[in-house]
N, C-alpha and C positions, 0 to 999 in steps of 0.2 A: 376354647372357643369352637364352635359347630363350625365354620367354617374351616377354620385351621385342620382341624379331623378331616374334612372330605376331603379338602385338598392333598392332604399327607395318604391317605387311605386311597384314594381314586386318581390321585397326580390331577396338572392343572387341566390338561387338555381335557382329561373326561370328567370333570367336577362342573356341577353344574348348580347353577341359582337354587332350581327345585330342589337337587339335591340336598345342600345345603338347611336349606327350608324344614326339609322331612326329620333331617338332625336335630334342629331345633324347637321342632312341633310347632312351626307357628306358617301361615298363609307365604308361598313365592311371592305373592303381590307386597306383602309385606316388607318384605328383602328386600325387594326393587326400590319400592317405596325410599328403604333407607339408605340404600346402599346402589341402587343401582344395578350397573351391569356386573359383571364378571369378572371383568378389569378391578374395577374399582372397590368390589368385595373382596379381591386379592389385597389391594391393598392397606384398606382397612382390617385384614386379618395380620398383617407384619407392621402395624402401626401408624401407617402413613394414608390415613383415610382422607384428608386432602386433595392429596396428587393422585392425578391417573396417568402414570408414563407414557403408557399406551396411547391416549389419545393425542397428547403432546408430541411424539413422535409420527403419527398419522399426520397430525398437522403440520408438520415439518416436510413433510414428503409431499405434501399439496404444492406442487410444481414443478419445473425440468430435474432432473439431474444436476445439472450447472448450475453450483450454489448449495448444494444439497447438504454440505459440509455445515458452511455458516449460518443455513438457518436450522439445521438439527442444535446447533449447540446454541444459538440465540434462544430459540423455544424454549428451550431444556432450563438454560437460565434463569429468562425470563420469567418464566412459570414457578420455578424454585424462591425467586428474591420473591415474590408476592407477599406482601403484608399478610404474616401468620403463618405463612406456609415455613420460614427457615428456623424458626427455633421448633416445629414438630418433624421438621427435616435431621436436626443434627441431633435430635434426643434418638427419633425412631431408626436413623440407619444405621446406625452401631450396634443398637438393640438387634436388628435383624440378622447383623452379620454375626452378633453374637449368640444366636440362640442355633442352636443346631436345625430345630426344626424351622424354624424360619428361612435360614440360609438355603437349607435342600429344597424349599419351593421357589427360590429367586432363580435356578438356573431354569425353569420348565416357564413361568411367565416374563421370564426374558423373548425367549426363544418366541414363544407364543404370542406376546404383543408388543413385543417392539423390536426384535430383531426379525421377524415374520414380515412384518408390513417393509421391511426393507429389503430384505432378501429378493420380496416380489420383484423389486424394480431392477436387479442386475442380472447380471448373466447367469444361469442355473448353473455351470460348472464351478464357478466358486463362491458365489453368495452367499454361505451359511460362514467360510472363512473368511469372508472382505465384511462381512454382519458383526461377527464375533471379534476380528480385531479394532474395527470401529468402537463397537463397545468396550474394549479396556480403555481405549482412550480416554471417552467420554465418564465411564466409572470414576478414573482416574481423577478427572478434575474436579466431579462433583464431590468426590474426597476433599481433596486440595481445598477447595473452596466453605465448602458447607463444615465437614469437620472437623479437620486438622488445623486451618486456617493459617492455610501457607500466602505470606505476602508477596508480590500485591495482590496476585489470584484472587487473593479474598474479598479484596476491593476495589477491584477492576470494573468496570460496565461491564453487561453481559454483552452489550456489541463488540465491546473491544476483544475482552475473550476467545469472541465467535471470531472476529478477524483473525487471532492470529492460533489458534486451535483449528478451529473450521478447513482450512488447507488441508493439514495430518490427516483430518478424517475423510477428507473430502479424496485423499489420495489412495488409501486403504479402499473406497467404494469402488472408485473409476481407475484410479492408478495399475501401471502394471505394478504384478505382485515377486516379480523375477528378481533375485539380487543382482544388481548390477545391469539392471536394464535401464534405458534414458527415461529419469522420474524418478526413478526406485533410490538412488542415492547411490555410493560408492561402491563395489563388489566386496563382499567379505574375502574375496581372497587376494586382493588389487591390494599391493603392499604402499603406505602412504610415501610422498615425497619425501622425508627424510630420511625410510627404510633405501630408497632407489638410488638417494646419492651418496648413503652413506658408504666411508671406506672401510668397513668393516665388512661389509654385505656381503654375502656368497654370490 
């Protein structure tokens, strides 16, 4: 596919519609026409011409901070359960993660439209690291849910979901990232109560 070349040949950042177009010998307006923007010519090239993550995540961030958790993963959901959208969901994400060339273009339009648009909103000292463990989370479920079909995951509401996921991600954005700071959960080197009263203990 033309597109899959520029992208792989030129990476995502500098691959462009026209580009594209010129591969294929056919009018940019044309491209647009079918495909849209950039986003979603990405993802029509790894299978999943439906979904534009990108804007789904945009949309997601249309508000404060507070909250920012439960409605990234509500959107994300919601937008995936859509009538037609999850059975070219669970065919195409595997496809992608299986195809070599596929997989080397998910980490650059990660980065580029949906970890981008989030990174904006935190503190430039660790945004690309509170962006990036966000998204394992978020991968993670859409695993769980779309592919593997881990119960109830599977068939939980996506609000419900968002309640009780939303927090985790919500704390990797805003949360301190310090082990053992108040938030963070327990200190990996804070031996648990039954190390402390045990009589064997040094």
């Amino acid at each position: 596919m033309s597109a899959r070349a520029v992208f792989l040949e030129e990476g995502y950042d500098a691959a462009s519609v026209r580009a594209v177009a010129r591969r294929a010998g056919v009018d940019p307006g044309t491209v647009r026409h079918w495909f849209g923007d950039k986003s979603r010519l990405f993802s029509a090239a790894i299978g999943m011409a439906d979904i534009d993550p990108g804007a789904v995540a945009r949309a997601a961030l249309d508000g404060p901070l507070d909250g920012i958790g439960y409605r990234l993963v509500c959107r994300v959901l919601e937008t995936w359960d859509a009538d037609g959208a999850v059975e070219g969901i669970r065919l195409a994400l595997p496809a992608a993660l299986a195809d070599p060339e596929r997989r080397a273009l998910l980490p650059q339009f990660l980065g580029a439209e949906i970890l981008g648009p989030i990174a904006a909103r935190l503190d430039p000292g660790s945004a690309r690291l509170r962006a990036a463990l966000a998204a394992t989370q978020m991968v993670g479920v859409l695993l769980a849910r779309y592919v593997v079909g881990v119960e109830p995951i599977a068939s939980l509401p996506a609000s419900r979901v968002a309640e009780l996921v939303g927090p985790a991600i919500e704390r990797y954005l805003r949360g301190s990232l310090d082990v053992g700071a108040p938030g963070s959960g327990e200190s990996l080197a804070s031996p648990g109560p039954q190390e402390q009263n045990s009589p064997h203990g040094e």
